[in-house]
C-alpha positions as CSV (number, residue, x, y, z in Angstrom):
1,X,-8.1,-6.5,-11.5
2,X,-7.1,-7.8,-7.8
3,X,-4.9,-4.7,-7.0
4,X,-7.5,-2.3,-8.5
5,X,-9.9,-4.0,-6.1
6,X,-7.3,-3.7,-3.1
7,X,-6.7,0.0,-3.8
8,X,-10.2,0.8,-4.1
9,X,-10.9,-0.8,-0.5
10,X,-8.2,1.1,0.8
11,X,-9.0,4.7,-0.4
12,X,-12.8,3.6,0.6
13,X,-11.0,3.2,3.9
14,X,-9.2,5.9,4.1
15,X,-11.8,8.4,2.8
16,X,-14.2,7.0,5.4
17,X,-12.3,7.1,8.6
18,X,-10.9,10.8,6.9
19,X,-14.8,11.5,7.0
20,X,-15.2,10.8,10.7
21,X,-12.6,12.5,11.9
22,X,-14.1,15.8,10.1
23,X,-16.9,15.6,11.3
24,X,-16.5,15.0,14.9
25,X,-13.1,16.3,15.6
26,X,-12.4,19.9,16.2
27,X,-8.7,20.9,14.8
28,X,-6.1,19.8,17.0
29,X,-8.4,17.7,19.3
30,X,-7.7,14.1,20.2
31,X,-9.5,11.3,21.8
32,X,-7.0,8.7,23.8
33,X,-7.5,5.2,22.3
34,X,-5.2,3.6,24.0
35,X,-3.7,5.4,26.9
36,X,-0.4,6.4,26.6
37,X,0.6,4.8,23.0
38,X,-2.2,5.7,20.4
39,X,-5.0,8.7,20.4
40,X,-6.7,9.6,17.7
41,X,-6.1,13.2,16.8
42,X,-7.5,15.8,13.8
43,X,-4.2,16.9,11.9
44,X,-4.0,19.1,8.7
45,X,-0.8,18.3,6.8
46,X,0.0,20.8,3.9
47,X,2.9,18.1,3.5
48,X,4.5,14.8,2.6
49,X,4.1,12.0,5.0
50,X,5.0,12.4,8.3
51,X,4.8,16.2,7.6
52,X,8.0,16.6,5.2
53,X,7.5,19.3,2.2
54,X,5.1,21.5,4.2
55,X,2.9,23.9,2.1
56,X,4.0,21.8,-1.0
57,X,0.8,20.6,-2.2
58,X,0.7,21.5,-5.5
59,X,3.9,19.8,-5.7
60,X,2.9,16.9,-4.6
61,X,-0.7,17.0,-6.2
62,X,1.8,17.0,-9.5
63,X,3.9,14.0,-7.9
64,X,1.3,12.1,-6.9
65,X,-0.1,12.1,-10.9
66,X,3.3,11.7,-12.1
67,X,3.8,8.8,-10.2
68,X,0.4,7.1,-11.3
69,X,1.0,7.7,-14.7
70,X,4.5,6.1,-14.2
71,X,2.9,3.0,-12.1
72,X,0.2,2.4,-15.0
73,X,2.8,2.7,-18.1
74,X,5.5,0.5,-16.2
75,X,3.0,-1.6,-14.4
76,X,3.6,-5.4,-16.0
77,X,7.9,-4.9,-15.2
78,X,6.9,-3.2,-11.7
79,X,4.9,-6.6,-11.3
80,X,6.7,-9.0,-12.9
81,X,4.4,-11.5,-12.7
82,X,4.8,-11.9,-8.7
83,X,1.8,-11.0,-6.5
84,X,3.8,-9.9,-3.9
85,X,4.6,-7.2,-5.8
86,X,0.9,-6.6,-7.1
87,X,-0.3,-6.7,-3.5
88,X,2.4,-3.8,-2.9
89,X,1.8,-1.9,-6.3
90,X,-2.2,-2.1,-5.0
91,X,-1.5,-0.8,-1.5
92,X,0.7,2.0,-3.4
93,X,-2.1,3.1,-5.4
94,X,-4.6,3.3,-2.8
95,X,-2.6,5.1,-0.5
96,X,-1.6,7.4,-3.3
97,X,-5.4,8.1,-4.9
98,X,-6.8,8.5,-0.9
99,X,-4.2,11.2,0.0
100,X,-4.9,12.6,-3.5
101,X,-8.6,13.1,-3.3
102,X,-7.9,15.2,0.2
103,X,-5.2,17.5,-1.6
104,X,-7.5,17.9,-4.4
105,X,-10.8,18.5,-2.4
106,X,-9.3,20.4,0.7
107,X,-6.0,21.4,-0.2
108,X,-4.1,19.6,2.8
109,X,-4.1,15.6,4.0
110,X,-6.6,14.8,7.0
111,X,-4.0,12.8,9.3
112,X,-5.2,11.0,12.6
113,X,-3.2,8.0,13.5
114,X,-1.3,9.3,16.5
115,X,1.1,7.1,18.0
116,X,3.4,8.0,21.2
117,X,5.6,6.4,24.1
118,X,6.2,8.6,26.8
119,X,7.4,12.0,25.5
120,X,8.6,9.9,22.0
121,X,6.2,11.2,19.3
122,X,5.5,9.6,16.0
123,X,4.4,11.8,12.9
124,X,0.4,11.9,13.0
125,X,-0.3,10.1,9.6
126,X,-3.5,8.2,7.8
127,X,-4.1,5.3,6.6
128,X,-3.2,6.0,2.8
129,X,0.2,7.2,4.4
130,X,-0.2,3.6,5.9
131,X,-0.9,2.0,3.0
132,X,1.9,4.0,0.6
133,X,4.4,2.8,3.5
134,X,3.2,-0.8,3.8
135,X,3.4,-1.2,-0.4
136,X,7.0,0.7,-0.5
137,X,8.4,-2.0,2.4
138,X,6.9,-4.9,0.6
139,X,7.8,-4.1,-3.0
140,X,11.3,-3.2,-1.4
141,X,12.1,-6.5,0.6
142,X,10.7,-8.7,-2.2
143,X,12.8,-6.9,-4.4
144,X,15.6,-7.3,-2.2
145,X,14.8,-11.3,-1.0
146,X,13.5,-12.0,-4.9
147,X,17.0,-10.9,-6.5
148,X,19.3,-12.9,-3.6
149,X,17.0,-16.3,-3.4
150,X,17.3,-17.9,-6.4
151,X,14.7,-20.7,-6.3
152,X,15.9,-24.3,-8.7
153,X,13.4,-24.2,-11.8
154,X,11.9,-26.9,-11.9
155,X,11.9,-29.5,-14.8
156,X,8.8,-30.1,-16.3
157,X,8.2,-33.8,-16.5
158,X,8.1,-35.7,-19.2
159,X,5.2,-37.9,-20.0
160,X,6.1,-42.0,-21.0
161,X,5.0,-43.1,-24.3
162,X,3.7,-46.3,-25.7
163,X,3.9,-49.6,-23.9
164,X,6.1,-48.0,-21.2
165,X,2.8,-45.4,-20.5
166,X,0.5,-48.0,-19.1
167,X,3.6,-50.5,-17.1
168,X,2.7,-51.7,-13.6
169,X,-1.1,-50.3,-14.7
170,X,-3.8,-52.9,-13.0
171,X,-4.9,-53.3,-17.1
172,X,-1.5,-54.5,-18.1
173,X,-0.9,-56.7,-15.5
């Protein structure tokens, strides 16, 4: 229930801030948040994240089903029982469903997260692309950590019986 909740507040999120950005951006126009290093700025992507697979949306419409489907059916050995991994599969999903609503609705991805450094450029993305990325790195290095660490099981403890149960007890003594 906890990563369907996290999903859902990320394509609320995302869908949101998607919203603003239509309605008071113009194509192509961008607002300096931070001068220098981040503006916000009104993309169209026809692509993948970070613009890879341009004009491939019914592709990835297809993809991004497949891989839902996938997630639901494989969903308690993509967990396994770790909530690292359901916080991940939960960012995943919201990132995922948010960049699926725009291909459905619009037929491209509203991107708006602009980041630069001097004439260095980062790929304008959005917070689902965020949120996909975020899952993928998490799910990867606990994967990773997870299978290396191995953690002593613990014993469990047994529990004395008879007389011995109650020694050095204030009744006893």
């Amino acid at each position: 229930m906890r990563v369907l909740s996290l999903s859902f507040v990320i394509v609320v999120l995302d869908q949101w801030f998607k919203l603003l950005i239509l309605q008071r951006f113009s194509l192509g126009e961008s607002w300096p948040v931070i001068t220098g290093y981040f503006n916000l700025t009104y993309l169209r992507n026809t692509g993948a994240v970070w613009g890879i697979l341009q004009h491939q949306n019914e592709w990835l419409v297809l993809l991004s089903f497949v891989v839902l489907i996938l997630m639901a059916v494989f969903y308690r050995w993509l967990v396994d029982d770790r909530r690292v991994h359901r916080l991940a599969i939960g960012c995943m999903i919201g990132g995922i469903v948010g960049n699926l609503i725009d291909r459905i609705k619009l037929g491209w991805v509203t991107d708006f997260l602009d980041f630069h450094w001097a004439a260095n450029h980062w790929p304008c993305f959005n917070l689902a692309d965020a949120a996909i990325c975020v899952g993928v790195g998490i799910y990867a290095v606990s994967t990773l950590w997870m299978s290396t660490v191995r953690l002593p099981k613990r014993e469990p403890v047994a529990e004395p019986r008879g007389r011995e149960a109650h020694a050095g007890t204030i009744s006893n003594v």
